[in-house]
N, C-alpha and C positions, 0 to 999 in steps of 0.2 A: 365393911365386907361381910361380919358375919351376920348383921343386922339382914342383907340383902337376901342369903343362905336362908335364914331362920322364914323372912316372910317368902322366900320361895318354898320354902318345906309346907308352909301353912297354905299356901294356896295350891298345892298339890293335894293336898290334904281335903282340903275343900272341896275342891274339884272331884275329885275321889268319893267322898260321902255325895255328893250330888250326883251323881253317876248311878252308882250303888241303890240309892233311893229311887229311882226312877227305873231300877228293873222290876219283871212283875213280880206282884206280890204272891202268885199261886203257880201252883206248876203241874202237867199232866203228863202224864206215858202213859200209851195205848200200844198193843199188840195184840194181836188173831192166828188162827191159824184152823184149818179146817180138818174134822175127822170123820171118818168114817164111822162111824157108830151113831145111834140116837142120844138123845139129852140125858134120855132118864139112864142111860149107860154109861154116858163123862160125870155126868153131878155127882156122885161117890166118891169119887177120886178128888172132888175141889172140898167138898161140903163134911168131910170126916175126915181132919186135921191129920191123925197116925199114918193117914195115905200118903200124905205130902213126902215123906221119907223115897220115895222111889221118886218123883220129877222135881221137886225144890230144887232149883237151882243154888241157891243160898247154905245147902246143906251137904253140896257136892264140894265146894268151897271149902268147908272145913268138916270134915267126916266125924272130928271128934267133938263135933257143939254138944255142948251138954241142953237138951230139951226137956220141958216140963210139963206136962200136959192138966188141965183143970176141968170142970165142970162136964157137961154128958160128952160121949165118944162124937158127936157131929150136931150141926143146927147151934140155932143160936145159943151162945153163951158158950160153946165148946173154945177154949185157946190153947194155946202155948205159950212158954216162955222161954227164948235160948240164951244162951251164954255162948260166943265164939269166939273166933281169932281176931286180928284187928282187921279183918276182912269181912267178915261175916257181923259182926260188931254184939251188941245184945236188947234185946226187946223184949215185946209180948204182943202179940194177936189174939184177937175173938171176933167170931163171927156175931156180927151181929144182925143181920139181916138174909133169911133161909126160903127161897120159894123152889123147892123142887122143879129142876129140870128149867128151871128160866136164870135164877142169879143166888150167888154165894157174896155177902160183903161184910170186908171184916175192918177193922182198926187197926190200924198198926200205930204202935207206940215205940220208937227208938230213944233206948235213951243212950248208948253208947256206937260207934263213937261221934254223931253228931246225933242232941237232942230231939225227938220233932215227933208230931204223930199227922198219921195220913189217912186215906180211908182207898183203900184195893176194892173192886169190883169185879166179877168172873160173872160173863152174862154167857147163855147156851141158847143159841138161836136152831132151831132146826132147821134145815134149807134139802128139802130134797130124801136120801139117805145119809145126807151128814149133819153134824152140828158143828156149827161156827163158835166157836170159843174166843170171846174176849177177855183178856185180862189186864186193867187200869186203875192207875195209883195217880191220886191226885194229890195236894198238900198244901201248905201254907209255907212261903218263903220269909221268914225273919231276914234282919239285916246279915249277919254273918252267913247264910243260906245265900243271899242274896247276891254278895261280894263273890261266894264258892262257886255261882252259878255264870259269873261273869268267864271264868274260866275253863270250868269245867259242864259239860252239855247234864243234866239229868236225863233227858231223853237217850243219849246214847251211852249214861253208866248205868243205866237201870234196865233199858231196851233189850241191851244182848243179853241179859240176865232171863227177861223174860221169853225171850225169841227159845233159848236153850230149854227153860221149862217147859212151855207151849210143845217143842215138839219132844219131850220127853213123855207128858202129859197125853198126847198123841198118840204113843206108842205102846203106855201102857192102858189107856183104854181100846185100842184098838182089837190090842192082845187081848184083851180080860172080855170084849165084843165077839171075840172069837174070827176075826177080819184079816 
């Protein structure tokens, strides 16, 4: 009997890492949102880090993250570093790629409380009198990512995170557009 137990445990088991392994290996959130203002009047708000303070989502979450800020005030090489709750978790970003008024793309490095680095994009399309704001984080899923993802959606724990930004983002270039 417990022989039977034991090799039902292992072929659950099995079954389980075959599973696991056959989800993707990469993963993408996308979200937009449209503003009133020109590009060259959003791109400040994404591309000069000390901004992110008024729409980060992330920082509304924990008001007391301790942040760190490095290298010039925007553009490439500009990051942070925060420290948070076990919500907010702790990292560091840099921008590493700056084209005015078209796209902001940074690195993100999580090391707590799951390891993993991704790479965010913020593209500023102009359409009309507004610009279309994208904002997407792509990644790479390890096994343990893998198994988390079986459960729990990425797109819809990171999604409302960004939907919340987007229109905070929104709101305060809209303001600062004078709109």
């Amino acid at each position: 009997m417990f022989k039977k137990i034991l090799i039902g445990i292992a072929v659950i088991i099995i079954v389980f890492v075959i599973i696991v392994a056959t989800r993707p290996s990469e993963y993408s959130v996308t979200r937009s949102v449209a503003i009133a203002a020109p590009p060259d009047a959003v791109f400040p708000h994404v591309n000069e880090l000390k901004k992110w303070a008024v729409w980060n989502p992330w920082e509304k979450i924990d008001p007391a993250m301790k942040l760190t800020y490095e290298g010039p005030a925007s553009g490439v090489g500009a990051s942070y570093a925060w420290v948070g709750n076990s919500k907010a978790g702790e990292g560091r970003m840099t921008i590493t790629e700056s084209r005015p008024a078209e796209l902001v793309q940074l690195k993100l490095e999580f090391f707590k409380p799951m390891a993993g680095v991704s790479t965010a994009k913020f593209t500023f399309k102009s359409e009309g009198r507004q610009t279309t704001v994208t904002w997407s984080m792509t990644g790479k899923n390890n096994f343990i990512a893998k198994a988390f993802c079986m459960f729990v959606s990425m797109d819809k724990m990171i999604g409302g995170q960004f939907e919340r930004g987007l229109a905070d983002l929104k709101s305060v270039a809209e303001a600062a557009a004078g709109k």
